[in-house]
NUDODREN-469069 format. One record per residue: x, y, z of N, C-alpha, C in turn; residue number from 1; residue in three letters. Coordinates in steps of 0.05 Angstrom, whole numbers, always signed. Example, Ala and Ser with C-alpha at 12.3 -4.5 7.8 and 13.67 -1.06 7.14 Angstrom:
REM NUDODREN-469069
> +264; -114; +156; +246; -90; +156; +264; -66; +156; 1; ALA;
> +257; -45; +142; +273; -21; +143; +258; +1; +157; 2; SER;
END
This chain:
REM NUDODREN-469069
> +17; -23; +0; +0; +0; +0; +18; +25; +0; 1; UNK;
> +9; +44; -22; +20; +71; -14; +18; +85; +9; 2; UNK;
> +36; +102; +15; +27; +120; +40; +12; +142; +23; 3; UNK;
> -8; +156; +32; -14; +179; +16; +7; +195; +14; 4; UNK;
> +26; +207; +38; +48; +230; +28; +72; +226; +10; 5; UNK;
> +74; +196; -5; +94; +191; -20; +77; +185; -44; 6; UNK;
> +95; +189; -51; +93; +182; -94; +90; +156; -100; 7; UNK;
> +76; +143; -118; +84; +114; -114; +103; +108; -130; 8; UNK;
> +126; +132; -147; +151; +120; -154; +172; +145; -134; 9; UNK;
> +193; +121; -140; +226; +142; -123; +240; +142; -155; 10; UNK;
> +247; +164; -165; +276; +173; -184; +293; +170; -177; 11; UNK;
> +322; +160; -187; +345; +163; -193; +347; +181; -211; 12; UNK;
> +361; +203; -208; +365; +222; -236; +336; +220; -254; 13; UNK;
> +338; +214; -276; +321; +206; -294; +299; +183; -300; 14; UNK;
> +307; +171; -277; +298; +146; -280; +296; +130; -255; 15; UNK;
> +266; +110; -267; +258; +95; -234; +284; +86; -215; 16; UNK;
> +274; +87; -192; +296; +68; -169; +287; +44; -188; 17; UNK;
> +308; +23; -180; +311; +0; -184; +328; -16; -168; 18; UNK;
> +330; -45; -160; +339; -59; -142; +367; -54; -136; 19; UNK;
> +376; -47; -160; +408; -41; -162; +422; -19; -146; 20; UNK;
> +400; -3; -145; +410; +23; -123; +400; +24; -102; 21; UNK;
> +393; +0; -88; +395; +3; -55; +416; -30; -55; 22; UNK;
> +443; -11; -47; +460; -41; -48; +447; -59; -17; 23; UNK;
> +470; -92; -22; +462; -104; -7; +468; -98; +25; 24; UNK;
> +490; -92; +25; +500; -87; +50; +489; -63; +64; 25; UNK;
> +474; -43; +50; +457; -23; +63; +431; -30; +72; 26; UNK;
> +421; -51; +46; +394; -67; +64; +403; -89; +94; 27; UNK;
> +426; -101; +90; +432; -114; +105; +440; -108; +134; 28; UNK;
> +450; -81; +133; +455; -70; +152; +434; -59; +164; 29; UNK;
> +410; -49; +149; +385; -34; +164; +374; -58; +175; 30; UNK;
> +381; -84; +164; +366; -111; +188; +382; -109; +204; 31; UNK;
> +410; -112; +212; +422; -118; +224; +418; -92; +257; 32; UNK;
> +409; -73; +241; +404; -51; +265; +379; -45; +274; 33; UNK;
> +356; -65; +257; +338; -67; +273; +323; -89; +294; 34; UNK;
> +315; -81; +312; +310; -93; +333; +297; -119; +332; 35; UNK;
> +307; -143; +337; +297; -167; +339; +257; -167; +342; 36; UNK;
> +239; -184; +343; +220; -173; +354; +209; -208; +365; 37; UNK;
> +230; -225; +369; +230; -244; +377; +255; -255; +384; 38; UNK;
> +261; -283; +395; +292; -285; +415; +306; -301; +380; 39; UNK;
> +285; -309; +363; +306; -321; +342; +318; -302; +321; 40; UNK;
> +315; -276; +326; +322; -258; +305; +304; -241; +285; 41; UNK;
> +285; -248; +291; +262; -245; +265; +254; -213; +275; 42; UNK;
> +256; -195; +240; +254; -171; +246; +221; -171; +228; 43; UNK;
> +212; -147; +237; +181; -148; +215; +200; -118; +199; 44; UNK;
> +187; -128; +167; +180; -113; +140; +180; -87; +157; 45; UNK;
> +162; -75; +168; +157; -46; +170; +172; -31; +188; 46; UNK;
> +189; -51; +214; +221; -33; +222; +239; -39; +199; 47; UNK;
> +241; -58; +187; +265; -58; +180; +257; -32; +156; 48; UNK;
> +235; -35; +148; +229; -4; +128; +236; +14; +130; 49; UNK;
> +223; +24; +156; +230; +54; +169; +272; +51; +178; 50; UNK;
> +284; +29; +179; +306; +34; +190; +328; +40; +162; 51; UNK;
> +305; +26; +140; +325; +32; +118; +324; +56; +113; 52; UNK;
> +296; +70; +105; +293; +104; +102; +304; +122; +115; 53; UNK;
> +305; +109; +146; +327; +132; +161; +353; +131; +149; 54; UNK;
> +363; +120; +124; +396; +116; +112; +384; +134; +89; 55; UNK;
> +375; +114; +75; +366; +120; +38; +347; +140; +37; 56; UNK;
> +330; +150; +51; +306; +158; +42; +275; +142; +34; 57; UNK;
> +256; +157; +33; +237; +133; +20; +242; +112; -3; 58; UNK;
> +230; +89; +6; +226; +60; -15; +205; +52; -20; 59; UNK;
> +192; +53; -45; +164; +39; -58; +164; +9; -44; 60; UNK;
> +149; +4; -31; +146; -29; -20; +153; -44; -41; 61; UNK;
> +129; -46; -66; +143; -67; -79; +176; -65; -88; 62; UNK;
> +190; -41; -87; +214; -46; -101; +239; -60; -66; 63; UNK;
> +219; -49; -45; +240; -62; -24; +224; -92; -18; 64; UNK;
> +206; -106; -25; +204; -125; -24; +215; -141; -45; 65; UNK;
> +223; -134; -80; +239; -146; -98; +267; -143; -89; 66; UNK;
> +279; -125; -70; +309; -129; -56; +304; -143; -42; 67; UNK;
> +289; -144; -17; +288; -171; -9; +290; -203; -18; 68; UNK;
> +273; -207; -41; +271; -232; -47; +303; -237; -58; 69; UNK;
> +306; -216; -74; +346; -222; -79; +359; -237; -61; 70; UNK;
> +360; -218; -39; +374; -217; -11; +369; -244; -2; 71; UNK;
> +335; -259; +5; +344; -281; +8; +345; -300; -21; 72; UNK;
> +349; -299; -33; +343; -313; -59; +382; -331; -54; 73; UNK;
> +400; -306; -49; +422; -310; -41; +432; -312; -17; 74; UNK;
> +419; -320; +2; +415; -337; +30; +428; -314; +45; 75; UNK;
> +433; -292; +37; +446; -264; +52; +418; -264; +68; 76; UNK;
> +404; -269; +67; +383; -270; +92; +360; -283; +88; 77; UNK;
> +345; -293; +114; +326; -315; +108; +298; -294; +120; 78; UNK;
> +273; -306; +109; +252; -291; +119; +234; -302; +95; 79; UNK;
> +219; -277; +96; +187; -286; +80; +181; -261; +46; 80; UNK;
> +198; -267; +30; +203; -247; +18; +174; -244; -1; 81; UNK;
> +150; -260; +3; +129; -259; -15; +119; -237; -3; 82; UNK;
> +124; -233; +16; +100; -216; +38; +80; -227; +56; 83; UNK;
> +82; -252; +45; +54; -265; +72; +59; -254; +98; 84; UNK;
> +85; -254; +112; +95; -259; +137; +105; -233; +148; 85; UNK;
> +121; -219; +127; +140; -204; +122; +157; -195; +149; 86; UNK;
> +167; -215; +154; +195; -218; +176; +215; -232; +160; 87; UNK;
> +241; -219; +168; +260; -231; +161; +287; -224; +179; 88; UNK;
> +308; -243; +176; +324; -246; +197; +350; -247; +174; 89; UNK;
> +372; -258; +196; +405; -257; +193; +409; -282; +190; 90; UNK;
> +429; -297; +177; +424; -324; +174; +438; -334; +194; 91; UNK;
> +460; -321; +211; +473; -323; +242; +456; -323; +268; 92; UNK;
> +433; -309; +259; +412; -316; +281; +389; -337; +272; 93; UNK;
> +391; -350; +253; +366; -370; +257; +371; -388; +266; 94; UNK;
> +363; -401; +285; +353; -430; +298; +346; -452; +295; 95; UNK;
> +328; -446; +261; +314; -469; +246; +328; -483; +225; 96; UNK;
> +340; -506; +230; +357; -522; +224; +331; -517; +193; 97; UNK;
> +319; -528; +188; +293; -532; +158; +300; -499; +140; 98; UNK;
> +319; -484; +158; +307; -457; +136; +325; -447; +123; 99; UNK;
> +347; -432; +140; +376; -416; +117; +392; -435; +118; 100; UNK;
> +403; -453; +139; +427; -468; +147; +426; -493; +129; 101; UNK;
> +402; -497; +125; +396; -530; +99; +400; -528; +68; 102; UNK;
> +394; -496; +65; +397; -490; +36; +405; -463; +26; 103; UNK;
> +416; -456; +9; +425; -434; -1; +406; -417; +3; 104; UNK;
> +381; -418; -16; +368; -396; -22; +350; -386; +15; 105; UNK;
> +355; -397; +31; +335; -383; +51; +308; -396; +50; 106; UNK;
> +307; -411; +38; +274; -411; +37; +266; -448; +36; 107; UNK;
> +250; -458; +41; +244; -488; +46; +245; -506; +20; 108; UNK;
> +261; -523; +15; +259; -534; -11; +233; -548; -22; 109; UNK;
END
């Protein structure tokens, strides 16, 4: 969902944001600095949102949920990148032997 006070696109110069310009280690780091909201690591979608915008600025959901699925796609972090759930964690804090630690991509084979 849009917020009403944002646009539902962000520019680069000329042209849409795209996945490429919010690197990984800046998404990675806005998980890494936000607050657990359980003892296994699991952050929800909407801190880790607001913790990325306090760096970058505003992000169109769908374009920070297609960094996400990257992010775990390449086991750089495990979570729920469809949106059903929208928590996601560090793969140093998960617990669940079935989730990052069994397979590359983060996600249940």
């Amino acid at each position: 969902m849009t917020e009403p006070t944002q646009p539902a696109l962000r520019f680069v110069g000329e042209r849409r944001m795209q996945c490429k310009d919010i690197s990984d280690a800046v998404l990675i780091g806005a998980i890494r600095r936000t607050k657990p909201v359980t003892t296994g690591g699991w952050r929800m979608l909407g801190h880790v949102r607001d913790e990325l915008e306090a760096t970058i600025g505003w992000v169109p959901r769908n374009l920070l949920m297609a960094k996400l699925r990257k992010v775990c796609d390449t086991g750089q972090v495990g979570g729920c990148p469809c949106g059903c759930r929208g928590d996601f964690h560090l793969p140093e804090d998960c617990g669940d032997p079935g989730c990052c630690s069994q397979n590359s991509t983060g996600r249940q084979p």
